[in-house]
N, C-alpha and C positions, 0 to 999 in steps of 0.2 A: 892072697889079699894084696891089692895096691899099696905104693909107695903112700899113697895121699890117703886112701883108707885107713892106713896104719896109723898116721900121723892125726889124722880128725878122730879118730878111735884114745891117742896120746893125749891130744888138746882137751878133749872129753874129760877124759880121766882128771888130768890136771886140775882142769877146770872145777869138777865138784871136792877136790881136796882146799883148792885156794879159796874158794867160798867158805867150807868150813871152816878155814883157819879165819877170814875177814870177818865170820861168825862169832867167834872164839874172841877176836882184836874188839869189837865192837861191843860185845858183851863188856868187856875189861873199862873200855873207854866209857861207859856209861854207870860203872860202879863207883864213879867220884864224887865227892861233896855236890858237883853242881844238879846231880841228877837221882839226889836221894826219896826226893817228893813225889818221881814218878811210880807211879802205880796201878798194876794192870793193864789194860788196852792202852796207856798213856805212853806207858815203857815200849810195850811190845811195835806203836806206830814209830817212837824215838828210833827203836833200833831196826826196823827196816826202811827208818828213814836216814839214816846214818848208812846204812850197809849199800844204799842207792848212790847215797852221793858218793860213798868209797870207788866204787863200780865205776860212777863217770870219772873221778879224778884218776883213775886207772885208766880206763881205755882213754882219755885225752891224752894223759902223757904216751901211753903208746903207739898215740896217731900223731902225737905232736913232736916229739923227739925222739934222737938218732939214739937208739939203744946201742 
């Protein structure tokens, strides 16, 4: 296997672990007082609409500055 197979095969990997875990952050973040009322498809668009905006404010900062 290629150096860069290896690596797209890594990022992969990675990738569905970080999700899980911004799964797991997002869940956490939406069990506060402000978010008690939501219920059912109300919550479940909340937190894939939370888990979106996470996703851009991640790839921005990693298009946008020097790591």
């Amino acid at each position: 296997m290629s150096y860069t197979k290896r690596m797209d095969y890594k990022a992969q990997e990675i990738a569905k672990e970080s999700i899980q875990e911004i799964y797991k952050y997002c869940d956490w973040a939406l069990d506060g007082d402000d978010f008690q009322n939501l219920e059912g498809n109300e919550y479940n668009e909340a937190h894939s609409y939370l888990m979106s905006l996470v996703a851009m404010h991640i790839a921005n900062k990693l298009l946008t500055d020097k790591l």
